[in-house]
Structure formats: structure tokens, C-alpha cells
The first five atom37 places (N, CA, C, CB, O) and aatype in JSON, in Angstrom:
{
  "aatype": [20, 20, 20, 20, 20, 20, 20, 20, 20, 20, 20, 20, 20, 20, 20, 20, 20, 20, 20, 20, 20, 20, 20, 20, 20, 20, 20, 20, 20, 20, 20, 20, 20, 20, 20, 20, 20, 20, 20, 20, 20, 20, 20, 20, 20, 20, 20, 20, 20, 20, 20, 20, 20, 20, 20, 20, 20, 20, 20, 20, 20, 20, 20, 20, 20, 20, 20, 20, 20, 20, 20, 20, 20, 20, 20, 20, 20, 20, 20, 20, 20, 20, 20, 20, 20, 20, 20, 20, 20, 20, 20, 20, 20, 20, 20, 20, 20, 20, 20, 20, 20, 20, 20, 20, 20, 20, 20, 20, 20, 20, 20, 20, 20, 20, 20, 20, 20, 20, 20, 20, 20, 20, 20, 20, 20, 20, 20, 20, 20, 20, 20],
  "atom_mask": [
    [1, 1, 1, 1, 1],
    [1, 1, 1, 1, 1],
    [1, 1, 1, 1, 1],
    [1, 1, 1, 1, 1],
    [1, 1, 1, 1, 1],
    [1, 1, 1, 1, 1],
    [1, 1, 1, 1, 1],
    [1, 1, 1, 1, 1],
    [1, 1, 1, 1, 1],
    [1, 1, 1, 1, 1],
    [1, 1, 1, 1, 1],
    [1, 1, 1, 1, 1],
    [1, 1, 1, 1, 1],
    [1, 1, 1, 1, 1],
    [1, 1, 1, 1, 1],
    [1, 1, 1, 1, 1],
    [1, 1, 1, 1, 1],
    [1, 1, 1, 1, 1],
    [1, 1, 1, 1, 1],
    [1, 1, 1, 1, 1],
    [1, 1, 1, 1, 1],
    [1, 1, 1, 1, 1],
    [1, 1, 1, 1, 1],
    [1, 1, 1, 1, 1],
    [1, 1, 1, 1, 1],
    [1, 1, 1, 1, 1],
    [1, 1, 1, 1, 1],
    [1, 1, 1, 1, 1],
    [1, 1, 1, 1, 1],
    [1, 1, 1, 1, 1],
    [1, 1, 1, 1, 1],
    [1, 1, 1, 1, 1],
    [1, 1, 1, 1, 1],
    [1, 1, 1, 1, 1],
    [1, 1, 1, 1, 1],
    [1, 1, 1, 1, 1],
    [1, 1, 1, 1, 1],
    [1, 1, 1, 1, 1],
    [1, 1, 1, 1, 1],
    [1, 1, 1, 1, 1],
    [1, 1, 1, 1, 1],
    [1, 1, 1, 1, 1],
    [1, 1, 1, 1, 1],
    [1, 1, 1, 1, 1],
    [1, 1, 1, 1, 1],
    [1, 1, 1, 1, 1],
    [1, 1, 1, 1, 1],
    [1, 1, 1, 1, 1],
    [1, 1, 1, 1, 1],
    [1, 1, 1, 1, 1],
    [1, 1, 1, 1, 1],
    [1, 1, 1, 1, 1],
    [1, 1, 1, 1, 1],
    [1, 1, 1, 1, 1],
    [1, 1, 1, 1, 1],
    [1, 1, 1, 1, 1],
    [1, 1, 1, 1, 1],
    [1, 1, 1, 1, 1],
    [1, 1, 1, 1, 1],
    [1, 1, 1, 1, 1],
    [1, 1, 1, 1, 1],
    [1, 1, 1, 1, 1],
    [1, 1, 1, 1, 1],
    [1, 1, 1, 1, 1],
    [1, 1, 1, 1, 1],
    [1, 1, 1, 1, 1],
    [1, 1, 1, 1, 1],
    [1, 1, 1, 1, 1],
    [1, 1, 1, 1, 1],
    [1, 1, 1, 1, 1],
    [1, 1, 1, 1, 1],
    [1, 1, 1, 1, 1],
    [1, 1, 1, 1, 1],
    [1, 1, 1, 1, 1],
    [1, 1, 1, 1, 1],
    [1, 1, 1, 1, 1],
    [1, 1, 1, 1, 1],
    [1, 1, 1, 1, 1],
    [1, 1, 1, 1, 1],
    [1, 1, 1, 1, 1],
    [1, 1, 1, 1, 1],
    [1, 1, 1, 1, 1],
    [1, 1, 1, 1, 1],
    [1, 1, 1, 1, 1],
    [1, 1, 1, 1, 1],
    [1, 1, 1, 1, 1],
    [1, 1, 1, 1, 1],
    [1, 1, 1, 1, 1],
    [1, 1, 1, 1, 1],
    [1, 1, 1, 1, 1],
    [1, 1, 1, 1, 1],
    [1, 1, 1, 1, 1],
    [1, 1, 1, 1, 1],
    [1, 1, 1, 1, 1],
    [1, 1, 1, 1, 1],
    [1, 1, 1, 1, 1],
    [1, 1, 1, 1, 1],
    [1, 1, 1, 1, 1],
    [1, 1, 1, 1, 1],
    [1, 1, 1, 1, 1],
    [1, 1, 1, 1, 1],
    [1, 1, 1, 1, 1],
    [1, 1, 1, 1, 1],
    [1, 1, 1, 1, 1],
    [1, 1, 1, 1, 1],
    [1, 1, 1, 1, 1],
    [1, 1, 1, 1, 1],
    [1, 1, 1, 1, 1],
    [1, 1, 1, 1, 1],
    [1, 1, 1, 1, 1],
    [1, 1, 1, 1, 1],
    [1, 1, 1, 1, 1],
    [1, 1, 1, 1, 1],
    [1, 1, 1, 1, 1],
    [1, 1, 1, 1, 1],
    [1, 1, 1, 1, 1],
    [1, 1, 1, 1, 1],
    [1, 1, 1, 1, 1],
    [1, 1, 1, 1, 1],
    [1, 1, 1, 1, 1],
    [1, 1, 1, 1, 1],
    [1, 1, 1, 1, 1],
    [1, 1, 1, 1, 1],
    [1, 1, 1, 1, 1],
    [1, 1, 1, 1, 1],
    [1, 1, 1, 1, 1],
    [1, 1, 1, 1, 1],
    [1, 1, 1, 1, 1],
    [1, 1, 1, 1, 1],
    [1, 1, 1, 1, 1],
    [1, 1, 1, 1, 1]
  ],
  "atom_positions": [
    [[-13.08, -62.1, -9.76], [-12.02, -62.35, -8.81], [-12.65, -62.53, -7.44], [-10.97, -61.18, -8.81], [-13.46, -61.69, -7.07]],
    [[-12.3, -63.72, -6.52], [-12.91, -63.71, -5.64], [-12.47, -62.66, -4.2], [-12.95, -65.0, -5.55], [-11.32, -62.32, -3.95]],
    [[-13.52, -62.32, -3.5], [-12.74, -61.58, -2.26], [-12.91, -62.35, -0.89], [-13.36, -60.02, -2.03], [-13.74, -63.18, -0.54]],
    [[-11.71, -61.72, -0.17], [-11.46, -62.41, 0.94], [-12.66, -61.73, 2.35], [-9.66, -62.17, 1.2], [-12.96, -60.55, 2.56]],
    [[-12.98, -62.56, 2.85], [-14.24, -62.24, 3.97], [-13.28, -61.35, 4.73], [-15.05, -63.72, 5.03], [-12.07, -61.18, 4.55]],
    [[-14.4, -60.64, 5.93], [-13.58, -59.53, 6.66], [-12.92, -60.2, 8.07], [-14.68, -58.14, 7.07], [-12.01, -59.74, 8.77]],
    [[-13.61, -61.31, 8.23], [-12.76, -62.26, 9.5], [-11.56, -62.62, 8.86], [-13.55, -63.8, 10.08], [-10.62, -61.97, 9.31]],
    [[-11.15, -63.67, 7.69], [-9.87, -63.73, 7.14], [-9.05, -62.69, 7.11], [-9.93, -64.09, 6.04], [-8.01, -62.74, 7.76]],
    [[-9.38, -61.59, 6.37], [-8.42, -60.52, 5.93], [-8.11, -60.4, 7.8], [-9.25, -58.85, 4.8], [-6.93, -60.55, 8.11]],
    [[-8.8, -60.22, 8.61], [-8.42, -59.71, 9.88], [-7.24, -60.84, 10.26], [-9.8, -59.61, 11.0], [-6.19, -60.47, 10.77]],
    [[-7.46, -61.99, 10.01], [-6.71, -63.28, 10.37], [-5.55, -63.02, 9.94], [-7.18, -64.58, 9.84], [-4.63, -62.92, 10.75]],
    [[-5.25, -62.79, 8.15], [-4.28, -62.32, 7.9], [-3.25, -61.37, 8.76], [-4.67, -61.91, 7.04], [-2.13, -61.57, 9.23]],
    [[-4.09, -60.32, 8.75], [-3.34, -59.15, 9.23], [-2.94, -59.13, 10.45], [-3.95, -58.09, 9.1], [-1.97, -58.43, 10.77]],
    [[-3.84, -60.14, 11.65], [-3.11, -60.21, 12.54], [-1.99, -61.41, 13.07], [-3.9, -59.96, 13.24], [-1.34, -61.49, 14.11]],
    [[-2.06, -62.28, 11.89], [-0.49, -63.17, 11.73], [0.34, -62.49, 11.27], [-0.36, -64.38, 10.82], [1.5, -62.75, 11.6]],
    [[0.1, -61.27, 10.26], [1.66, -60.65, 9.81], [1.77, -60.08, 11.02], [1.92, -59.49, 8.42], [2.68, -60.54, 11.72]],
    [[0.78, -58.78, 11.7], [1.17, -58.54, 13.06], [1.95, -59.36, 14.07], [0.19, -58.35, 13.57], [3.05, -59.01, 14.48]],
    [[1.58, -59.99, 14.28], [2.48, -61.66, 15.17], [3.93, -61.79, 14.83], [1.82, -63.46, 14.52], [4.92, -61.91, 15.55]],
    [[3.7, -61.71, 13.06], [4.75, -61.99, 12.6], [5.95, -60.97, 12.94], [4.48, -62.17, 11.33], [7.0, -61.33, 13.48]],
    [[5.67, -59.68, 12.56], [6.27, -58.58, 12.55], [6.34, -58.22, 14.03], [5.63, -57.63, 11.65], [7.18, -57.31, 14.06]],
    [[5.89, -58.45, 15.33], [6.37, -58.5, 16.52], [7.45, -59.56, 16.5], [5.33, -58.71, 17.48], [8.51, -59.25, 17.04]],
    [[7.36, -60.77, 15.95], [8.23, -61.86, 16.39], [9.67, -61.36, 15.84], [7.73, -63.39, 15.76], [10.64, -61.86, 16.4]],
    [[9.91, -60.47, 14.83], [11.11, -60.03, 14.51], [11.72, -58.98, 15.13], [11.11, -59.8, 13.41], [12.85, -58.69, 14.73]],
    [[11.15, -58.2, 16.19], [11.43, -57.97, 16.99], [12.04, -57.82, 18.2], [11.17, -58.0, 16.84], [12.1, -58.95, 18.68]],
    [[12.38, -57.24, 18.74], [13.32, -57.67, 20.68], [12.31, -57.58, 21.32], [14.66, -56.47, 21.64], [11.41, -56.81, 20.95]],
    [[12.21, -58.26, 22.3], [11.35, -58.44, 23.73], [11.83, -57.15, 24.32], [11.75, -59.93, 24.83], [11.17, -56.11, 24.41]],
    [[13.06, -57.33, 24.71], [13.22, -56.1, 25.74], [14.27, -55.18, 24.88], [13.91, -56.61, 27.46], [15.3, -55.81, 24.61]],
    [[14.25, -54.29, 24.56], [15.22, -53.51, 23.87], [16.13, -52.62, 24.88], [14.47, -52.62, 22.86], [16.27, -51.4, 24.9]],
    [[16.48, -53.25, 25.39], [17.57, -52.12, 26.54], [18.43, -50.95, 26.33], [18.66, -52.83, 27.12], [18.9, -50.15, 27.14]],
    [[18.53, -51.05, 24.84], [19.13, -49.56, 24.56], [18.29, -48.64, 24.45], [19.87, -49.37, 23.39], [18.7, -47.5, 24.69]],
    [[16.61, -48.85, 24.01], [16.17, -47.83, 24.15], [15.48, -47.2, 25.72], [15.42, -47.94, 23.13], [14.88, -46.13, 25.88]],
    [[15.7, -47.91, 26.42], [15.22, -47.81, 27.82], [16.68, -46.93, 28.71], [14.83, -49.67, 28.47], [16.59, -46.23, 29.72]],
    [[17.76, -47.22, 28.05], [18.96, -46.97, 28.64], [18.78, -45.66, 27.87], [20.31, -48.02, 28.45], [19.11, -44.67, 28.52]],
    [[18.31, -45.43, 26.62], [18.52, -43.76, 25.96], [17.6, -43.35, 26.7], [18.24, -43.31, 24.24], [18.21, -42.32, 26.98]],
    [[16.61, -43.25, 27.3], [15.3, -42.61, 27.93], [15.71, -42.46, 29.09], [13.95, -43.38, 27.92], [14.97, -41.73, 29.74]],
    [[16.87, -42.95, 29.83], [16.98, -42.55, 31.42], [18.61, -41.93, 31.97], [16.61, -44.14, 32.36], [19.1, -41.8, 33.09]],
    [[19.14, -41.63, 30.46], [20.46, -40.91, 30.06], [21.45, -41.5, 30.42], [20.65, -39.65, 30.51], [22.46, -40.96, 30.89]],
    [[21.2, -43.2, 30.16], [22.46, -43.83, 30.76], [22.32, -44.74, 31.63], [23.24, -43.01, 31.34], [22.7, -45.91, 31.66]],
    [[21.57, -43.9, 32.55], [21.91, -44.64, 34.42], [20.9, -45.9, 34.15], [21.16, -43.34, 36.31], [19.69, -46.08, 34.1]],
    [[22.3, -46.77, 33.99], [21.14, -48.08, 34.42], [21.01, -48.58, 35.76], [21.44, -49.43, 33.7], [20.47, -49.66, 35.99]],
    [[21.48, -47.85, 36.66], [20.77, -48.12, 38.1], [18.85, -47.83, 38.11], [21.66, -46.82, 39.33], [17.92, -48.45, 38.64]],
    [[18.91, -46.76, 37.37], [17.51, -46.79, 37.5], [16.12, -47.44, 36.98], [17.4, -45.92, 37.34], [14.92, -47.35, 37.24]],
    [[17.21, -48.35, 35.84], [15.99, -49.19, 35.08], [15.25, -50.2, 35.98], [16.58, -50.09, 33.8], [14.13, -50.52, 35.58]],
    [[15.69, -50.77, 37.15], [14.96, -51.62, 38.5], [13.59, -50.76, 38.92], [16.16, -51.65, 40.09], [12.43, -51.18, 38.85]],
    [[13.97, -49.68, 39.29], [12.45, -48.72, 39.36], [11.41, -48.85, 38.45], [12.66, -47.26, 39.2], [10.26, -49.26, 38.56]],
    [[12.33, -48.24, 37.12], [11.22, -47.96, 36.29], [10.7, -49.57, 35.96], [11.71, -46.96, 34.86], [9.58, -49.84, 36.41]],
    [[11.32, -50.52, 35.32], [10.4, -51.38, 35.5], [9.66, -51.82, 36.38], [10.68, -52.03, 35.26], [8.6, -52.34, 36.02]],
    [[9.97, -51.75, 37.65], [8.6, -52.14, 38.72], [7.59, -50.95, 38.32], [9.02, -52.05, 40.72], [6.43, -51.33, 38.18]],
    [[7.87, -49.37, 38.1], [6.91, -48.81, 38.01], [6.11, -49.3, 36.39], [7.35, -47.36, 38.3], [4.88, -49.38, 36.28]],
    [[6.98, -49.55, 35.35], [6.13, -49.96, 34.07], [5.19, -51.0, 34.51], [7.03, -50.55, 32.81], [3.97, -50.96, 34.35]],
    [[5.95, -52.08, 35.15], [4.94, -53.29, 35.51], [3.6, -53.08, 36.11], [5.57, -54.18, 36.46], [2.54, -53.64, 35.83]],
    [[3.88, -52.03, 37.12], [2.59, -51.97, 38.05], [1.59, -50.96, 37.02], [2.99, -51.17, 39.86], [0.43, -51.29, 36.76]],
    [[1.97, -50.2, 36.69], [1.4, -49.45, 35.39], [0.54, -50.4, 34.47], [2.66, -48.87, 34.46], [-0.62, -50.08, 34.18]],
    [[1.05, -51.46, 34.07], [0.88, -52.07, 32.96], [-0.55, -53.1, 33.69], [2.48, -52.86, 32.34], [-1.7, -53.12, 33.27]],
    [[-0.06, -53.76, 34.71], [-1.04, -54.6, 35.23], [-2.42, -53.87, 35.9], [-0.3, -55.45, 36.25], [-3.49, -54.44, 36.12]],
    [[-2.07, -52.28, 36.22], [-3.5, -51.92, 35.86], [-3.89, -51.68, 34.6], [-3.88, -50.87, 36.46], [-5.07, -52.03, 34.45]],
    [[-3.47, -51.29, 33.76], [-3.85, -50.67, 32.28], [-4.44, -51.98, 31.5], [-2.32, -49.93, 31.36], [-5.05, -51.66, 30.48]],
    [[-4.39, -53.61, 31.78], [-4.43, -55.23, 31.5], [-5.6, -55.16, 32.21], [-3.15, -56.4, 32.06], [-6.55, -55.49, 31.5]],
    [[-5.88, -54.88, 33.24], [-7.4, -55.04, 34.47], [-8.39, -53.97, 33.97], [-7.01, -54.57, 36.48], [-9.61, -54.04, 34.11]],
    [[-7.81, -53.1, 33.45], [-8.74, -52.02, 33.07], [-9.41, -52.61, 31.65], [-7.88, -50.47, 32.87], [-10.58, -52.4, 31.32]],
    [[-8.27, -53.5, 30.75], [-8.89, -53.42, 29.15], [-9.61, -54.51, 29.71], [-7.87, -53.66, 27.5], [-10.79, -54.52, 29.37]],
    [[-9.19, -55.65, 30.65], [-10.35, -56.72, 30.88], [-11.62, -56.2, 31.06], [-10.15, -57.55, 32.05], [-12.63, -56.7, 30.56]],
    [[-11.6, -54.96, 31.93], [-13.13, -54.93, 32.36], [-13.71, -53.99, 31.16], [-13.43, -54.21, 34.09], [-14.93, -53.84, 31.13]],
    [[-12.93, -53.36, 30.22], [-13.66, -52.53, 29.51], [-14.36, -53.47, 28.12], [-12.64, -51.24, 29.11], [-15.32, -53.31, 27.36]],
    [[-13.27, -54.5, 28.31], [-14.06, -56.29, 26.94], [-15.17, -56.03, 27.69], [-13.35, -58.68, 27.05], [-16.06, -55.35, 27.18]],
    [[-15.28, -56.43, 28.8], [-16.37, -57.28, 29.69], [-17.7, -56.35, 29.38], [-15.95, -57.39, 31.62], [-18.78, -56.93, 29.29]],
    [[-17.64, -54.39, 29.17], [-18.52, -54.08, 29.75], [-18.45, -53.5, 28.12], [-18.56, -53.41, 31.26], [-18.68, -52.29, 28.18]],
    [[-18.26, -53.83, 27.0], [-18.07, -53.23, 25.03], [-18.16, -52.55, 25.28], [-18.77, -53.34, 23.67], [-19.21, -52.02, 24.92]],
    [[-17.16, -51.67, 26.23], [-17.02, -50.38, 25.81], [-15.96, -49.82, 25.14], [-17.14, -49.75, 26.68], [-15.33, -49.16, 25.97]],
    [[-15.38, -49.75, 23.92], [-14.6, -49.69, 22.95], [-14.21, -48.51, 22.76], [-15.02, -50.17, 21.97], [-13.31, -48.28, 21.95]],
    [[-14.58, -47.9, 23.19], [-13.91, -46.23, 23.32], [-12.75, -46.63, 24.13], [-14.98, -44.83, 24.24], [-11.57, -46.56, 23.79]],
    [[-13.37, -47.19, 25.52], [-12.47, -46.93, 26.74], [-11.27, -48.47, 26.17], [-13.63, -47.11, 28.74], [-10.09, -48.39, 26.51]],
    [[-11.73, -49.72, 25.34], [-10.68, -50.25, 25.22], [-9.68, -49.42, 24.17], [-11.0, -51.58, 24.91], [-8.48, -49.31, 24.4]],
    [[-10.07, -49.07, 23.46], [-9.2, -48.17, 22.62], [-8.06, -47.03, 23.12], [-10.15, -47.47, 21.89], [-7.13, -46.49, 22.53]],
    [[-8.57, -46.93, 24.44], [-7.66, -45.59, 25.29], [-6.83, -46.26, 26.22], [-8.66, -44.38, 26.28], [-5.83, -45.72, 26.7]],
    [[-7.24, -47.58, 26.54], [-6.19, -47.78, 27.5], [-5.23, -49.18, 26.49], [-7.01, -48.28, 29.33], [-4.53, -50.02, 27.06]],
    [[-5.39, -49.14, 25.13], [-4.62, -49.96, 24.15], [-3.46, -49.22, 24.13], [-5.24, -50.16, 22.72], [-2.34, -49.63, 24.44]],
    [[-3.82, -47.97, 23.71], [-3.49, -46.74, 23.07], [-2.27, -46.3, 24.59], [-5.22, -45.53, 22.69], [-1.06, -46.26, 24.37]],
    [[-2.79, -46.05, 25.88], [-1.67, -46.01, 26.73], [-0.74, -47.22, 27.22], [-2.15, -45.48, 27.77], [0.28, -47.01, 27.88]],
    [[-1.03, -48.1, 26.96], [-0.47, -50.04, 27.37], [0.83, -49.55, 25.91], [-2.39, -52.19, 26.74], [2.06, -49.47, 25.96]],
    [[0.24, -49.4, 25.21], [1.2, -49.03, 23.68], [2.22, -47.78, 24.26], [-0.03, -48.27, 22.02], [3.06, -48.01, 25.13]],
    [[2.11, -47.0, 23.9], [2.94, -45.71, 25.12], [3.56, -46.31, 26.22], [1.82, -44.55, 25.97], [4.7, -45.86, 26.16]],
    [[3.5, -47.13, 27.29], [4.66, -47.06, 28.2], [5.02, -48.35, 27.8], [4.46, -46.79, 29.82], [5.76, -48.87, 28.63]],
    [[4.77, -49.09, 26.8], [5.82, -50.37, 26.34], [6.6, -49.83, 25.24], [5.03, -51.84, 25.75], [7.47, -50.56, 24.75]],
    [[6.44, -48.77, 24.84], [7.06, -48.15, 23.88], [8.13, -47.43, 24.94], [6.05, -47.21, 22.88], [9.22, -47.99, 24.85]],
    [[8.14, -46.48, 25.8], [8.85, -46.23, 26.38], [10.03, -47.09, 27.66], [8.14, -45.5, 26.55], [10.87, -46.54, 28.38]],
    [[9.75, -48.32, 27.58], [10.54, -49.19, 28.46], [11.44, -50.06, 27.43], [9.54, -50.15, 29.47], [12.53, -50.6, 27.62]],
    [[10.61, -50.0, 26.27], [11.78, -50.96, 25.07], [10.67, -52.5, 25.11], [14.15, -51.41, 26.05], [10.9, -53.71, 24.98]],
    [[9.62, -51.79, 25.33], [8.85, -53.53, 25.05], [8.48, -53.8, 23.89], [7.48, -53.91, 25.77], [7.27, -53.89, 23.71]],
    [[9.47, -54.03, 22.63], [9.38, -53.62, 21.03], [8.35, -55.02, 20.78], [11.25, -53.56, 19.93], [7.34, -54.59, 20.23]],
    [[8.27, -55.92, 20.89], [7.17, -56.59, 20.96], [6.04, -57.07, 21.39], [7.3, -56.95, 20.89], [5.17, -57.75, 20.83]],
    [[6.13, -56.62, 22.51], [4.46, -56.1, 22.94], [4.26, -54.98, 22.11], [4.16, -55.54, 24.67], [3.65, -55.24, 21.07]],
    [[4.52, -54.11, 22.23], [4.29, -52.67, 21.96], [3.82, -52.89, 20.62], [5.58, -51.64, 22.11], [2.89, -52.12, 20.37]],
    [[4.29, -54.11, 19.13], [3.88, -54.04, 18.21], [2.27, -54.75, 18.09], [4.9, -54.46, 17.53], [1.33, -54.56, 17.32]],
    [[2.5, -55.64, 19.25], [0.82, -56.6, 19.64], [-0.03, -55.56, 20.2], [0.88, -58.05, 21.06], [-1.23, -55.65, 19.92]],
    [[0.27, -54.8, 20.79], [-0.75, -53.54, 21.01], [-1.1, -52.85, 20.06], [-0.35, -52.58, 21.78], [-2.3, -52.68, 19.84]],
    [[-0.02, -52.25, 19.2], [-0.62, -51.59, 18.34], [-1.47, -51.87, 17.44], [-0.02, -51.16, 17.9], [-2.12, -50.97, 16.9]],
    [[-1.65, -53.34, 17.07], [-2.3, -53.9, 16.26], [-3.5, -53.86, 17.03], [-1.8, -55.08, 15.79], [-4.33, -53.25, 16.36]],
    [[-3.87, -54.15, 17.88], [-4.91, -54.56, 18.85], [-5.85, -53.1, 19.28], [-4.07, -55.31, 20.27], [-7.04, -53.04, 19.59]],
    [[-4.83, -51.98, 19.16], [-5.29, -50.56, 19.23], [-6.01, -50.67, 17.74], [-3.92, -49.26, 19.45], [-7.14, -50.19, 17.79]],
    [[-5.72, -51.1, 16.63], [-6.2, -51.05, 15.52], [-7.79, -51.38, 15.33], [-5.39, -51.81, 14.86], [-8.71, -50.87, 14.71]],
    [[-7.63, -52.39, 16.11], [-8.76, -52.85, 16.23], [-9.73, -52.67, 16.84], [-8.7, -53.54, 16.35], [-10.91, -52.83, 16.54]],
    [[-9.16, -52.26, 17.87], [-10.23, -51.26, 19.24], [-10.72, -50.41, 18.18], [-9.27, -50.08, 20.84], [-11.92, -50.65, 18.01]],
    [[-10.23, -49.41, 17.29], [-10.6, -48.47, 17.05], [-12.03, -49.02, 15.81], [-9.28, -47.57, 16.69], [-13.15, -48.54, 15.66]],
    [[-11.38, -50.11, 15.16], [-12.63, -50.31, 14.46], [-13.77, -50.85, 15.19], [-12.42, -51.13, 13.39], [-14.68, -51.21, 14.45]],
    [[-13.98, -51.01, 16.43], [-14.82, -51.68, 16.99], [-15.05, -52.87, 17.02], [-15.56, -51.35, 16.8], [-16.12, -53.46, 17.18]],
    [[-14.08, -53.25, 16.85], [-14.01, -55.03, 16.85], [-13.62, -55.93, 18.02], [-12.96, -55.5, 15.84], [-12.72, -56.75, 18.21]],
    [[-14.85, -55.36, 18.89], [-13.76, -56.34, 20.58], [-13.65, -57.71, 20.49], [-14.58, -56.32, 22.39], [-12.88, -58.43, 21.13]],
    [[-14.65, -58.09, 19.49], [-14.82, -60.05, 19.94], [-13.55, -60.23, 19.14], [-16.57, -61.31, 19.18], [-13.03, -61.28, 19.51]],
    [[-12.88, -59.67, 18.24], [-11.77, -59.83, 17.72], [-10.76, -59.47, 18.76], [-11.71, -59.14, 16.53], [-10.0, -60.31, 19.24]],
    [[-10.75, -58.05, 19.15], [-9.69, -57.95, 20.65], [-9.87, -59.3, 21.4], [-10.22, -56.54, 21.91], [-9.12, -60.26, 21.57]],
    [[-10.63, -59.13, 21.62], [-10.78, -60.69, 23.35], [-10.38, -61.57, 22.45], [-12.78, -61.43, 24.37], [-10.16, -62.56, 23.14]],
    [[-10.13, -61.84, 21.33], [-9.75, -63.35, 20.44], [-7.87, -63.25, 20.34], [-10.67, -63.3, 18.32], [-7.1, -64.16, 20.03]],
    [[-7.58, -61.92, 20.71], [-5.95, -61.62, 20.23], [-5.47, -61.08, 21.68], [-5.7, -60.22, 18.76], [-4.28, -60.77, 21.71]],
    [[-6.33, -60.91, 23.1], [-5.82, -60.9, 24.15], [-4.55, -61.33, 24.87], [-6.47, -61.22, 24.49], [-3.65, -60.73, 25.47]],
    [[-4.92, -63.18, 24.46], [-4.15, -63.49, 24.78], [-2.89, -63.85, 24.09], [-4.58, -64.03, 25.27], [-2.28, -64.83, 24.53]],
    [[-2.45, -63.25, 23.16], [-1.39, -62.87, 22.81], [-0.71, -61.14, 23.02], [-1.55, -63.31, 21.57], [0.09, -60.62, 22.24]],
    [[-1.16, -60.65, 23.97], [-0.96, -59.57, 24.54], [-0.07, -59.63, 25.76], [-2.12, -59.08, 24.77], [0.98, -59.09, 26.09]],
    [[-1.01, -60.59, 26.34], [-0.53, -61.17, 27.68], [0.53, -62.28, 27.7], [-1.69, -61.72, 28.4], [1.29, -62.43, 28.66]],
    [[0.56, -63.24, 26.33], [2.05, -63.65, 26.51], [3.6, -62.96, 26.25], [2.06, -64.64, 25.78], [4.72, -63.26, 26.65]],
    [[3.01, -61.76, 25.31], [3.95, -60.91, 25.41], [4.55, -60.46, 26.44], [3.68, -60.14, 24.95], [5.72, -60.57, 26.8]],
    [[3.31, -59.7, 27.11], [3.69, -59.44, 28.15], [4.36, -60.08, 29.33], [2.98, -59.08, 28.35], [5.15, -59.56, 30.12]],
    [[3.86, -61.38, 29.32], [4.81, -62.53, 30.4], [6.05, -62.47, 29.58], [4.18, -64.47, 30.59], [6.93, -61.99, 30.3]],
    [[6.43, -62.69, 28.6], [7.72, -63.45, 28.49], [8.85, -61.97, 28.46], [7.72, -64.64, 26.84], [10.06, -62.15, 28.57]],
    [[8.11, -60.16, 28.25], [8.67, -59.39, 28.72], [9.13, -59.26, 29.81], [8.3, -58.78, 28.56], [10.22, -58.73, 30.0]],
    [[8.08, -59.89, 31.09], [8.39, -59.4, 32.15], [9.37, -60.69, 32.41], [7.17, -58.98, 33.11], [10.46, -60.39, 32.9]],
    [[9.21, -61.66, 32.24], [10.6, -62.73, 32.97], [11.45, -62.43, 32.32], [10.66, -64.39, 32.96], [12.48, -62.98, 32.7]],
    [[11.65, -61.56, 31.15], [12.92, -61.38, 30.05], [13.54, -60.21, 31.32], [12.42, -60.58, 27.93], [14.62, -60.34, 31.89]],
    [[12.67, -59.19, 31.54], [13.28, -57.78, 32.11], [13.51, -57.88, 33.3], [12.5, -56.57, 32.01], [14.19, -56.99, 33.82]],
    [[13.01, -59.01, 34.15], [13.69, -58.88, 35.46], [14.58, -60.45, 35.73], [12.38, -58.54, 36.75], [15.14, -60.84, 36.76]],
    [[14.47, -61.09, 34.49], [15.26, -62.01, 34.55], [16.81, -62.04, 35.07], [15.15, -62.34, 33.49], [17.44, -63.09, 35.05]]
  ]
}
């Protein structure tokens, strides 16, 4: 029986990943509205504070590709995952986790290859949430 190489199987797994974000909500507002007991006056804050959060935690994994250090991309996957999980970013949050997956196996040239599908998530979250 033949087997599948470890770049394919990764290929695979990160199109069902893709896939399984794409069925997903961009912005899930009920769970952002359960996390702040209602008051949606305050979701304007917290997203400027998620955003600014987020665009360091994006500058940080750039420089940690840049410098293979895979511990440190793995920790700040791992928190980028955590506050998109907590704002309702149900599809980023699933492109991270996959991407945390991978940090952890040590696979950055594979991270830096699935980046930028991190970052379109992330754009089309952020024009979705302050749209």
C-alpha cells in the first residue's frame, strides 16, 4: 500500500483546516456578547483592545519565523488563539489552532507557508468587526 509523504499529509490537513475554518463565522457576536454580560456598548473597546493585542502578537510571530525560534512561535500562536477565541474570531481562531499545531511540531517553513492565511483571516475579521 502506498504512503502519503509528510509534506502532502501536512497539505491535506491543512486544507481540511481551511476547510473547517471556512464553515465557520468570522465574527461570532454572541459569543463576545456572552463574555461581556450583554453590554454591547462595550464590544467598541474590546475590539480596539483585541486588535491592538493581536497586531502585536502578528509582529511578534513575524520576528520569531525570522529568528526559528519555535518555542517562542508556538507561545505567541497559542496566545493569538486565546484572545480570538475570546472576541468570537471562530475562524481565525480555527487557522491558529492549526498553525499552533504546527509550531509545536517544529515546522516553521510550513508556518511561514500558512501565514498568510492567518492574516487574511485576520483582515476580513477585522473589516467584518468594525464594519
Amino acid at each position: 500500500m502506498p504512503t502519503m509523504n509528510t509534506r502532502k499529509m501536512h497539505v491535506c490537513v491543512v486544507e481540511e483546516s481551511a476547510s473547517m475554518a471556512s464553515s465557520r463565522e468570522i465574527f461570532n457576536k454572541k459569543v463576545l456578547l456572552e463574555r461581556i454580560g450583554g453590554q454591547a456598548a462595550l464590544m467598541p473597546r474590546l475590539l480596539t483592545m483585541f486588535f491592538s493585542t493581536a497586531d502585536e502578537i502578528l509582529a511578534c510571530l513575524e520576528r520569531s519565523l525570522a529568528e526559528k525560534d519555535s518555542n517562542e512561535v508556538r507561545k505567541q500562536a497559542h496566545a493569538l488563539k486565546g484572545v480570538a477565541a475570546n472576541v468570537g474570531a471562530d475562524r481565525m481562531y480555527a487557522v491558529v489552532a492549526e498553525l499552533e499545531t504546527i509550531a509545536g511540531k517544529e515546522e516553521l517553513a510550513e508556518f511561514a507557508r500558512e501565514m498568510h492565511q492567518l492574516r487574511a483571516e485576520y483582515d476580513l475579521f477585522k473589516s467584518i468587526a468594525l464594519g
